[in-house]
C-alpha positions in Angstrom: 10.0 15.8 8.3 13.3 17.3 9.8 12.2 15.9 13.3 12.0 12.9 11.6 15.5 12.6 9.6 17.2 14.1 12.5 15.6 11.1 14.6 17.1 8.6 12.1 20.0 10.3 12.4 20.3 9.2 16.1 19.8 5.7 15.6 16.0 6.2 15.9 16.7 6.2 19.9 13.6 8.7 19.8 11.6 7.1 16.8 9.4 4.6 19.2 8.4 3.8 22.1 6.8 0.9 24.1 8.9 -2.1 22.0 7.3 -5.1 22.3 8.5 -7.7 20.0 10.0 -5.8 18.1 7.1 -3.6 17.2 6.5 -0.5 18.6 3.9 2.4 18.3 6.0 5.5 17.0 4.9 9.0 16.4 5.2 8.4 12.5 3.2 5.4 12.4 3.2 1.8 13.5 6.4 0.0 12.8 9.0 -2.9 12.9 11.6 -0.9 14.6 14.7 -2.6 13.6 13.0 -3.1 10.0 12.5 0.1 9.8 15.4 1.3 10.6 17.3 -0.6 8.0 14.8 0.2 5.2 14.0 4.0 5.7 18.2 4.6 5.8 18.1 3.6 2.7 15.1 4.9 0.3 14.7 8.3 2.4 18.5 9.9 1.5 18.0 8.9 -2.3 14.8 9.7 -2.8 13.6 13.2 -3.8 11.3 14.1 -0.7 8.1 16.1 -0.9 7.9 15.9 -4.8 4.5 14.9 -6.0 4.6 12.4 -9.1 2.0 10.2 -11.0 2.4 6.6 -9.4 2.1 5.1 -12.4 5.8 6.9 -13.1 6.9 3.6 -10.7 6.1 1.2 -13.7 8.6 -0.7 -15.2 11.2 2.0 -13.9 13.0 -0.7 -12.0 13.1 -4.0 -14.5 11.5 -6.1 -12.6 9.6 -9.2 -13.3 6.4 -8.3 -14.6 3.3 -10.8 -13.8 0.8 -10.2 -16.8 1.7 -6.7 -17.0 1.4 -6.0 -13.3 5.3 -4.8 -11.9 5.1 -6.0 -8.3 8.6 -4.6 -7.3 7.2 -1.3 -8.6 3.8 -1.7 -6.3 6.6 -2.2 -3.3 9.1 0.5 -4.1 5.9 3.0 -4.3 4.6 1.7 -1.0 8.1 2.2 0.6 8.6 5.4 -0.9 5.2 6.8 0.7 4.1 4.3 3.2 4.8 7.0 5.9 4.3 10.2 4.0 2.0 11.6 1.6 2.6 12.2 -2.1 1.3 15.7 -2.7 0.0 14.2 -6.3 -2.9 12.4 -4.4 -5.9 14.0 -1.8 -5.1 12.9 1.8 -8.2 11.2 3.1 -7.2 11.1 6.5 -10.3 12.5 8.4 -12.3 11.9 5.6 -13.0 8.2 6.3 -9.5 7.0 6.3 -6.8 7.0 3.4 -5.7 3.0 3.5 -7.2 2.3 0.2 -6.6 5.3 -1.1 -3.1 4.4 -0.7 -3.5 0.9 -1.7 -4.8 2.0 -4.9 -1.8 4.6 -5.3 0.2 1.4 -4.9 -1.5 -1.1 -7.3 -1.6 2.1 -9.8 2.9 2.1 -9.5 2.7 -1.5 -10.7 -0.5 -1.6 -13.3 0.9 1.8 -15.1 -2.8 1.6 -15.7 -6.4 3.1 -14.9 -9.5 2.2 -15.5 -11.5 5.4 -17.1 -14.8 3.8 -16.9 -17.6 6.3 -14.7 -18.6 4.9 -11.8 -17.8 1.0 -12.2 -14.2 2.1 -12.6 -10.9 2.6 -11.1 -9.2 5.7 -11.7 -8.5 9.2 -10.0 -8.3 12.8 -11.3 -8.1 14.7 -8.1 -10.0 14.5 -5.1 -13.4 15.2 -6.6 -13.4 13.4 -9.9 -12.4 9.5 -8.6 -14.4 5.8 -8.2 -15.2 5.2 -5.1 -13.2 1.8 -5.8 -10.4 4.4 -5.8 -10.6 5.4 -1.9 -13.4 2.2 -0.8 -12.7 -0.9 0.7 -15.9 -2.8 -0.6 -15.5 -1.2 -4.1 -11.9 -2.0 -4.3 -12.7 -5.6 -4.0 -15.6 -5.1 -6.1 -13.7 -3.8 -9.3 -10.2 -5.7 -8.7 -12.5 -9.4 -8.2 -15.0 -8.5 -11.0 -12.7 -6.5 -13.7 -12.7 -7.4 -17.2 -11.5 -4.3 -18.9 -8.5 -2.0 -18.5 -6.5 -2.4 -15.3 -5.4 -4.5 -12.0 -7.9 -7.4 -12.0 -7.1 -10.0 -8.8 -8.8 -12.9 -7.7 -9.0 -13.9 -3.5 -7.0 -16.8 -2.7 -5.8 -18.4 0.4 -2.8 -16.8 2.7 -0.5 -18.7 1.4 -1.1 -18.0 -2.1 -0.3 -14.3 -1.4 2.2 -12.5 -3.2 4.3 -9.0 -2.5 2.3 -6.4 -4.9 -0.3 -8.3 -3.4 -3.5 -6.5 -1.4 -5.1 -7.8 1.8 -8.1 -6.2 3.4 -9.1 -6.6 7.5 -12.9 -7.2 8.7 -14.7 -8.0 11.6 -16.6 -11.7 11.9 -20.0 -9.8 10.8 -18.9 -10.0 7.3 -17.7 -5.9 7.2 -14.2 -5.2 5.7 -12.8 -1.9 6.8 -9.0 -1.8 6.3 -6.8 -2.5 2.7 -2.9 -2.7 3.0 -0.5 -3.8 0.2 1.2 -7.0 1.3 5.7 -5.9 0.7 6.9 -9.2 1.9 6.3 -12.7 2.9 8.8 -14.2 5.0 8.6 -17.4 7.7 5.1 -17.7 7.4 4.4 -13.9 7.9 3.0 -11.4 6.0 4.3 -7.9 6.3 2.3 -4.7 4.9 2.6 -1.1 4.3 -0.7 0.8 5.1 -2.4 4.5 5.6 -4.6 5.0 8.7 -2.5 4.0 10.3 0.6 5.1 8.8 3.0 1.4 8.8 5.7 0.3 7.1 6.7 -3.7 7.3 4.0 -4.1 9.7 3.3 -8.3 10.6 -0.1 -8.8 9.5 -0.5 -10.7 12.8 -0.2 -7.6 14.6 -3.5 -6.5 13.4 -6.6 -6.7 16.2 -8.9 -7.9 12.8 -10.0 -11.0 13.0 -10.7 -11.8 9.6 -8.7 -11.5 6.6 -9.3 -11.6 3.0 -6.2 -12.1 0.0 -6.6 -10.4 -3.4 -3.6 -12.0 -5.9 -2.7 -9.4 -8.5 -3.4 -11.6 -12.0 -2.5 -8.8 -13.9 -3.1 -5.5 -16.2 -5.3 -5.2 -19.2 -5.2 -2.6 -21.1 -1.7 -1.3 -21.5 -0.3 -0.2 -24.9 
């Protein structure tokens, strides 16, 4: 992490490498250089770094609109704040099948302030051993967030242009097979830009992805909150 602050601190000259288009392959991830740049100055000097803290800590901390319960600006500012780190709170799944939706749910979790306790058709995580697989799973994700009708996020897929930030998209191959979630943080000019795990990305195009087939889950809202 110092390598990393003292590479901001030089204009992020050694940050990436290979620019094309503005996006470039760096060693912390896959990023919008000049986004990047302009984003990480900001959160990364006034945000406590390292410290692990509940998600759900990001709701309604910032006053933003709320859609049904569901803080969207919270969902982004926790997907900035850890897009390309790790909070110590959650189990890294890196190597252990890929921590994208494990992040993703991290994310949706900042903006629902709720989980959903239920065994096995839930969505919730204690640690690393007592979770949903629609905590960490791409399939199960969609599967709870499309089919929920009790306590937390519940989406429903919609077209491209329907999608929101706060909201989630997921990345599959032609076959039918979905095997990568990121959490949509902008729309701008027809593009959709992402924050992700596995590979670590910040303000990533969606268009930049090799998937060919993409699916949009809007964020209705929460149930459940007191």
């Amino acid at each position: 992490m110092d390598k990393f602050l003292q590479a901001l601190a030089d204009g992020g000259r050694n940050l990436c490498t290979g620019d094309k288009d503005g996006m470039s392959k760096s060693r912390f991830g896959y990023v919008n250089r000049r986004l990047f740049l302009e984003e990480m100055s900001v959160f990364l000097f006034v945000a406590p770094r390292g410290t692990a803290c509940s998600a759900s800590a990001y709701h309604g901390a910032g006053g933003g609109k709320m859609r049904n319960g569901y803080d969207e600006a919270a969902a982004v500012a926790y997907a900035k704040r850890w897009a390309l780190l790790r909070n110590p709170a959650y189990l890294d799944f890196h190597g252990l099948g890929g921590d994208c939706t494990n992040f993703v749910s991290q994310c949706l979790y900042a903006g629902a302030g709720v989980m959903n306790r239920t065994p096995v058709y839930g969505w919730y995580y204690l640690t690393g051993n007592d979770r949903t697989a629609s905590w960490t799973g791409v399939e199960y994700l969609y599967r709870f967030l499309t089919a929920n009708k009790g306590p937390g996020p519940y989406a429903q897929e919609v077209s491209r242009e329907e999608a929101l930030p706060g909201d989630v998209v997921q990345l599959g191959n032609r076959e039918g097979g979905f095997t990568h979630t990121a959490l949509i943080v902008d729309v701008r000019e027809g593009e959709c830009y992402v924050a992700a795990h596995t590979l670590d990305s910040w303000m990533r195009p969606l268009s930049s992805y090799r998937q060919p087939v993409r699916r949009f889950l809007h964020v209705l809202g929460v149930r459940g909150r007191s």
